[in-house]
LUMLUM-81034 format. One record per residue (C-alpha): residue in one letter; x, y, z. Coordinates in steps of 0.2 Angstrom, whole numbers, padded with zeros to 4 digits, always signed. Example, Ala and Ser with C-alpha at 12.3 -4.5 7.8 and 13.67 -1.06 7.14 Angstrom:
! LUMLUM-81034
a+0062-0022+0039 s+0068-0005+0036 
//
This chain:
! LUMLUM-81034
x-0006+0034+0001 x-0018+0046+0009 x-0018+0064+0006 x-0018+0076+0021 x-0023+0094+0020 x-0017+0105+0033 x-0025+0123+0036 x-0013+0138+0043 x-0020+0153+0051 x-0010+0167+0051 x-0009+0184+0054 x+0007+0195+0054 x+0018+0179+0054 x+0032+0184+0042 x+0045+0176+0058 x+0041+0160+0056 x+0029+0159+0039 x+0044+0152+0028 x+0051+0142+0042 x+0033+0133+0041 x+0032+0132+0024 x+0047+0127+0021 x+0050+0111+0033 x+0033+0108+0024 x+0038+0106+0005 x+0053+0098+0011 x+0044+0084+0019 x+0045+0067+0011 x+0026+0062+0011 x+0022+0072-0005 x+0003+0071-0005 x-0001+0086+0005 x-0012+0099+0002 x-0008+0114+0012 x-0020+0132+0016 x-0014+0146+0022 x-0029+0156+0027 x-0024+0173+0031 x-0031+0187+0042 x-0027+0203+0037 x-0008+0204+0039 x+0001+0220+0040 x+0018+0212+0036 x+0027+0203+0022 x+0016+0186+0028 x+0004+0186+0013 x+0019+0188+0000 x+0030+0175+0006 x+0014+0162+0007 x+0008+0170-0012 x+0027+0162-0017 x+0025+0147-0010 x+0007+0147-0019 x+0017+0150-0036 x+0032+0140-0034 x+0020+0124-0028 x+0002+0119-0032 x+0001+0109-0015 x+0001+0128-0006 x-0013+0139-0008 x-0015+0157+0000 x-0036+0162+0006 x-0034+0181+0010 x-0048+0183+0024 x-0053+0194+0038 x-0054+0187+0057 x-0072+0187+0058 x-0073+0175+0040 x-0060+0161+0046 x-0074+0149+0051 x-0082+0151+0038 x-0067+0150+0025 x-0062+0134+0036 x-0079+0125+0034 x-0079+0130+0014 x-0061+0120+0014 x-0069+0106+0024 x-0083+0105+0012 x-0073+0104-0005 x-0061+0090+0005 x-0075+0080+0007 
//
């Protein structure tokens, strides 16, 4: 089966972060690889996406800023490769 790694940017998304994670760890393909790459939220976004991160090694949080998402995204690209 192939794996899929899917990238989340978010920033201040605490109403709809778990949703996402959420219907993603319920899904029934399990190889999946997800990153949420983060902006610099001033809400409970990073906390809720650290749980998820702890709970299940298919979730990883990347703490960035705005102007380093491209770069974060092309250094996840690079390692899937």
């Amino acid at each position: 089966m192939r794996k899929i790694s899917i990238i989340l940017y978010t920033y201040n998304a605490i109403y709809s972060i778990e949703k996402i994670l959420v219907r993603l760890r319920n899904q029934s393909l399990r190889d999946f690889s997800c990153y949420v790459v983060d902006g610099g939220s001033t809400d409970r976004t990073c906390a809720v996406a650290e749980g998820y991160s702890v709970l299940d090694n298919r979730f990883a949080l990347i703490r960035t800023n705005d102007l380093e998402k491209y770069e974060v995204y092309n250094d996840i690209l690079d390692n899937l490769s």
